[in-house]
Backbone bond lengths (Angstrom), bond angles and torsions (degrees), N, CA, C in turn:
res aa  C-N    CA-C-N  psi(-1)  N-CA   C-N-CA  omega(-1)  CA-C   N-CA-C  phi
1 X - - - 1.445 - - 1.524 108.94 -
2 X 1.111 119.01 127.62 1.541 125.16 149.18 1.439 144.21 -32.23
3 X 1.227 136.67 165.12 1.235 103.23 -173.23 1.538 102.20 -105.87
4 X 1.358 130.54 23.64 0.959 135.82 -178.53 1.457 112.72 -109.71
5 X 0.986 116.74 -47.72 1.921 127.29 141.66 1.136 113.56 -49.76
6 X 1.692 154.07 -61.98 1.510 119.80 128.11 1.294 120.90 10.79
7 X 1.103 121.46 -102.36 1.677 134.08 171.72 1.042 108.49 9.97
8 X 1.631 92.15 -86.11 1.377 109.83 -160.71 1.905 126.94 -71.46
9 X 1.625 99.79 -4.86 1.330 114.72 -164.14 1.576 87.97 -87.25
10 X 1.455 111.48 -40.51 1.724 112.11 -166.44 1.466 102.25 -80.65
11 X 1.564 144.38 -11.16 0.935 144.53 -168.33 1.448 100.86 -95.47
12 X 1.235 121.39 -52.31 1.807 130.94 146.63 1.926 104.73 -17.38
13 X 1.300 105.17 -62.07 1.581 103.32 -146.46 1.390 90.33 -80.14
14 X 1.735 112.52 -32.98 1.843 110.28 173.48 1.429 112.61 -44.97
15 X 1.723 103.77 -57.72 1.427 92.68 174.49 1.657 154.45 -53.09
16 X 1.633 90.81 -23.44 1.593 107.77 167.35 1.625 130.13 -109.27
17 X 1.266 68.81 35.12 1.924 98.29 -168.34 1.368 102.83 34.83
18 X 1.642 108.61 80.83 1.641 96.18 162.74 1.264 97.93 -116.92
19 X 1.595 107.01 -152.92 1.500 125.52 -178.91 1.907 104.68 -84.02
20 X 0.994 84.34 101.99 1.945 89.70 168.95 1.741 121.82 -130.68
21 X 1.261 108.40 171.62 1.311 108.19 -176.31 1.950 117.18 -90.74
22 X 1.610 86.52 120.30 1.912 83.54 -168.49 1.148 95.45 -57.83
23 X 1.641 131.63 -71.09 1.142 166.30 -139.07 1.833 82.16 -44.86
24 X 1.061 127.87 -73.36 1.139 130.56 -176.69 1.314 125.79 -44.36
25 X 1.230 130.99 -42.30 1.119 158.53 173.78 1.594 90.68 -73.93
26 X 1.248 154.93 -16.40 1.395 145.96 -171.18 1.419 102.41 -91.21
27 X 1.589 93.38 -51.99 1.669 103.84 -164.59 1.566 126.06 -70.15
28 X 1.639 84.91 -19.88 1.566 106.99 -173.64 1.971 111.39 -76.31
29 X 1.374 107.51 122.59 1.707 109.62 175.64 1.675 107.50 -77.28
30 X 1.198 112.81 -51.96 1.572 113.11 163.34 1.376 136.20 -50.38
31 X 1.584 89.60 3.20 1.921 91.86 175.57 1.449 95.33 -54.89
32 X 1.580 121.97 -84.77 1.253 103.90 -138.51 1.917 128.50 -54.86
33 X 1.704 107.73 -24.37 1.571 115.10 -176.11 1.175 101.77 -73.27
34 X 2.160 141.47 -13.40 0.921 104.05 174.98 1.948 103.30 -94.60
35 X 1.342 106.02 -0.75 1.255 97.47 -169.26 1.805 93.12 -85.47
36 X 1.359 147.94 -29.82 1.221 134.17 154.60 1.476 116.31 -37.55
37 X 1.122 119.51 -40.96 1.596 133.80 -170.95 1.439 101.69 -64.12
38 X 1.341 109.68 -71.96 1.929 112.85 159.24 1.328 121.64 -18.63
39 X 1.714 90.49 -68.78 2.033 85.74 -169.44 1.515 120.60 -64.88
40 X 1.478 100.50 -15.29 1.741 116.38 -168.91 1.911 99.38 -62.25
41 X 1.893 89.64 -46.64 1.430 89.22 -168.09 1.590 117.11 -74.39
42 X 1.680 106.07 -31.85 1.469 98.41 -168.04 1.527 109.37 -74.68
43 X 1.971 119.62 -7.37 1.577 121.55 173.26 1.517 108.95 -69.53
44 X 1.446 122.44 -21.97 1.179 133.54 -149.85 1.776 99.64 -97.05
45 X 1.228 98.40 -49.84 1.833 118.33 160.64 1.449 106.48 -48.38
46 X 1.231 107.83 -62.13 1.940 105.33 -177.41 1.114 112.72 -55.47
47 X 1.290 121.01 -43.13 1.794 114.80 -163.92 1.554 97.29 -77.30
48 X 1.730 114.28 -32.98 1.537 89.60 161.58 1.239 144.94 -48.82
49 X 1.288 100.51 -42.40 1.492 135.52 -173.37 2.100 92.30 -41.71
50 X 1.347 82.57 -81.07 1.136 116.45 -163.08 2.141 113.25 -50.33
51 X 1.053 113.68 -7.22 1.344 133.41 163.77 1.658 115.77 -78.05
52 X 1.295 110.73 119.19 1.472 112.37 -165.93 1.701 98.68 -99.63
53 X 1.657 102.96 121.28 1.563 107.21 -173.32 1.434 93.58 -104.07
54 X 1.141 135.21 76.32 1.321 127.29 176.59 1.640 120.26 -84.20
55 X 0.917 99.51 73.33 1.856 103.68 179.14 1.767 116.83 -87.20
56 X 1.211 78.30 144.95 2.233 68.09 169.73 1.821 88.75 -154.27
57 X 1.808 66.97 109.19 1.623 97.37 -176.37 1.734 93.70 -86.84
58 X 1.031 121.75 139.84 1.471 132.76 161.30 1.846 113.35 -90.63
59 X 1.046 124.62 52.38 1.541 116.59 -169.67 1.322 106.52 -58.37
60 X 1.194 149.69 -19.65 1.267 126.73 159.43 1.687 124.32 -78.11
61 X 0.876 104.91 -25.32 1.865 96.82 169.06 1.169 99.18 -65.93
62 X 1.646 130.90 -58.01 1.560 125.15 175.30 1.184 122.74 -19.40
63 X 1.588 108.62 -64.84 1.439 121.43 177.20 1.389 118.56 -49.97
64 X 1.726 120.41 -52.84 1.380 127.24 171.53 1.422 116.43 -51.58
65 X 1.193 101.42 -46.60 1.812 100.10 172.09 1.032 126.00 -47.58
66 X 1.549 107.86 -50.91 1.439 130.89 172.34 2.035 112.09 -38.86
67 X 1.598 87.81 -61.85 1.439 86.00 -175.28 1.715 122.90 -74.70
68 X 1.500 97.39 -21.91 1.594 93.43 173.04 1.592 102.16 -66.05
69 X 1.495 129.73 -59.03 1.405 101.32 176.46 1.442 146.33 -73.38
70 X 1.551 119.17 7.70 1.098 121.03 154.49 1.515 118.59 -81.91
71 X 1.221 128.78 -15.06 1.430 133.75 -151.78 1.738 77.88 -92.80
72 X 2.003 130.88 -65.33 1.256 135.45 160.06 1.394 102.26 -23.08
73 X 1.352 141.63 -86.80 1.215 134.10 -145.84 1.970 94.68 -51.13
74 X 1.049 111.29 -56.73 1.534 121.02 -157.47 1.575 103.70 -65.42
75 X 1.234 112.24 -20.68 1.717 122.99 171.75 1.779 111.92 -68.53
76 X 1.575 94.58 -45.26 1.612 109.70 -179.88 1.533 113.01 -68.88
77 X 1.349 117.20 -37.19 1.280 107.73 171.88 1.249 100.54 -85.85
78 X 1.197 138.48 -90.77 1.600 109.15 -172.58 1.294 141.71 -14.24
79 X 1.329 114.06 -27.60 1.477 102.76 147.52 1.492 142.30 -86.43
80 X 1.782 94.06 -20.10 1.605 92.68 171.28 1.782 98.99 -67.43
81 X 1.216 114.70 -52.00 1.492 97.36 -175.94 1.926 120.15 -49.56
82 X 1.140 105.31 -45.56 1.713 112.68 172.19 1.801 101.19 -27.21
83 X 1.507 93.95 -83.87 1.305 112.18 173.38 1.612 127.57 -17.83
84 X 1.607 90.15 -59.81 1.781 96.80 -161.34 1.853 89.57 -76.69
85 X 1.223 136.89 -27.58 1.514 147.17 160.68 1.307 131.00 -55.91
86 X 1.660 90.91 -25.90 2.106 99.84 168.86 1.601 90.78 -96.93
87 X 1.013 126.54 -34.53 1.607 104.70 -172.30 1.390 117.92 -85.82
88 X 2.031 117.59 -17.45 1.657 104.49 170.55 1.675 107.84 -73.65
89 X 1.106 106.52 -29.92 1.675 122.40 -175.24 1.889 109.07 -54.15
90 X 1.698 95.70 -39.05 1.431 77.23 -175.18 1.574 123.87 -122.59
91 X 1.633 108.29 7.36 1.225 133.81 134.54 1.722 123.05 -42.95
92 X 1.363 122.74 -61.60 0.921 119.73 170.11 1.923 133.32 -57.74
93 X 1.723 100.37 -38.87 1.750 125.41 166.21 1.933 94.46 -56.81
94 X 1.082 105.04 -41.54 1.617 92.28 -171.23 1.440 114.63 -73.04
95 X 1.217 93.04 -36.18 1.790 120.45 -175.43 1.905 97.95 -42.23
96 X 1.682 98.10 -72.50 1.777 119.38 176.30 1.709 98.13 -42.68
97 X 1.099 115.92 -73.77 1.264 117.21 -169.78 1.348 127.92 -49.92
98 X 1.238 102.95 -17.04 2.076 107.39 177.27 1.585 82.33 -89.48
99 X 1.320 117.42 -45.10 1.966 101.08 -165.74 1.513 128.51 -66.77
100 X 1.504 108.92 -19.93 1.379 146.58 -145.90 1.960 95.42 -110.30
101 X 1.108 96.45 -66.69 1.991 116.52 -169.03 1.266 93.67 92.32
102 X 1.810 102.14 -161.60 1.809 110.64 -159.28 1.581 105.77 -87.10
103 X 1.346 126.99 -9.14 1.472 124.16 168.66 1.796 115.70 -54.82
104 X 1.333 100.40 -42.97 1.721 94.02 172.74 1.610 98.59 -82.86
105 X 0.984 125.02 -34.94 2.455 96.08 175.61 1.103 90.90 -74.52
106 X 1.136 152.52 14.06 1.954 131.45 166.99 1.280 77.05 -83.26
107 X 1.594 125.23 -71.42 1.340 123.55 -148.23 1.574 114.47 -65.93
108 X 1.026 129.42 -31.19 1.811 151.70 148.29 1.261 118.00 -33.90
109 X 1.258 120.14 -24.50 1.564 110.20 -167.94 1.433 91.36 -124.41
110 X 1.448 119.01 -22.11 1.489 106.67 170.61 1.488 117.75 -67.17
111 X 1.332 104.89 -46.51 2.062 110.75 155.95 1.016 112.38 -50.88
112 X 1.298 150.11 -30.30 1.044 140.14 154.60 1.394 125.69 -43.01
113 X 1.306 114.08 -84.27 1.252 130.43 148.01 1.798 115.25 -9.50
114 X 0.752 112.96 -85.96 1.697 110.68 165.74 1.394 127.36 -59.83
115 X 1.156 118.55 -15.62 2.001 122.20 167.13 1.518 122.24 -80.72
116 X 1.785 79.01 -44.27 1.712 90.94 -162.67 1.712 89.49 -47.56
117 X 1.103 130.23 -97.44 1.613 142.85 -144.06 1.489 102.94 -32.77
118 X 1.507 130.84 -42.08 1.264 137.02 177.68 1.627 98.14 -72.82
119 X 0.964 130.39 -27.20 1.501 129.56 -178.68 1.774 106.15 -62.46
120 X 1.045 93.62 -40.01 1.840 111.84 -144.48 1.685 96.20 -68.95
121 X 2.090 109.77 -46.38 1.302 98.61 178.70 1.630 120.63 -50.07
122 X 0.980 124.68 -63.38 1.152 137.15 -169.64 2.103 120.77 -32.71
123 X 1.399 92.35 -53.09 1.191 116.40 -174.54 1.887 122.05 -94.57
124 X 1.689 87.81 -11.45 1.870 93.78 152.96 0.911 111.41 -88.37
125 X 2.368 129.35 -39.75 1.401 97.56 173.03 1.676 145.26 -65.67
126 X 1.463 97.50 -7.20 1.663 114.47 -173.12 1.918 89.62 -88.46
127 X 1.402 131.27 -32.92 1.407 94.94 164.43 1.705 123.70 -49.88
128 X 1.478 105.28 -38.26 1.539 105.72 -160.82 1.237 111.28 -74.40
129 X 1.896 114.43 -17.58 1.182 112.09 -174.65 1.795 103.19 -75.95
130 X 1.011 105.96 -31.99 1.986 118.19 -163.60 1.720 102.46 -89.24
131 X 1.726 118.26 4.69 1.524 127.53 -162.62 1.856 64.74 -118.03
132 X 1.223 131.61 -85.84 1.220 110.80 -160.58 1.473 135.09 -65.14
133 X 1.435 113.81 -10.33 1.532 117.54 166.44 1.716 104.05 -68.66
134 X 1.301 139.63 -27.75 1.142 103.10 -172.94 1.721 73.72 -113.51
């Protein structure tokens, strides 16, 4: 330790009336500016002290709030995307079908008909996989 950390350690123990070194405190010219420096801080400490922060934070409603509106936001886009995906999807089927006539939806819905069910495994197990990651 220094003798300035000294100092300041015995000017500490003056203040809480402990056991410190006079001798040090005699010899020392900077006693008194660090002992102003002290009292400045421990007045500055009290008036903290002494300020009543009485809050009553609820952090779990916070949190719940929190998640009800992210869970909303993520509902809202999923449907704007749904949406903007049912209407290129069936914009475009109409599109084929005015160029085409009703011989391609005979032939369209029979592919249908025979895809869909082979379609369906695939894309129910990736719900269950993306239902159990979160």
């Amino acid at each position: 330790m220094n003798e300035k950390e000294k100092l300041i350690n015995a000017l500490i123990d003056k203040h809480y009336n402990e056991d410190y070194d006079i001798n040090l405190l005699n010899k020392s010219n900077d006693e008194s500016k660090f002992e102003n420096k002290i009292d400045s801080t421990l007045e500055k400490m009290d008036l903290a002290n002494s300020v009543d922060f009485n809050f009553d934070i609820d952090t779990l409603n916070i949190i719940q709030t929190a998640v009800q509106i992210q869970t909303k936001r993520n509902s809202i886009k999923e449907n704007i995307f749904f949406l903007m995906s049912s209407i290129l999807i069936l914009s475009l089927l109409s599109i084929i079908f005015i160029k085409f006539g009703i011989k391609f939806l005979i032939y369209f819905q029979l592919f249908l008909i025979f895809i869909m069910p082979w379609s369906l495994i695939p894309l129910s197990k990736h719900a269950l996989r993306r239902n159990e990651n979160e």
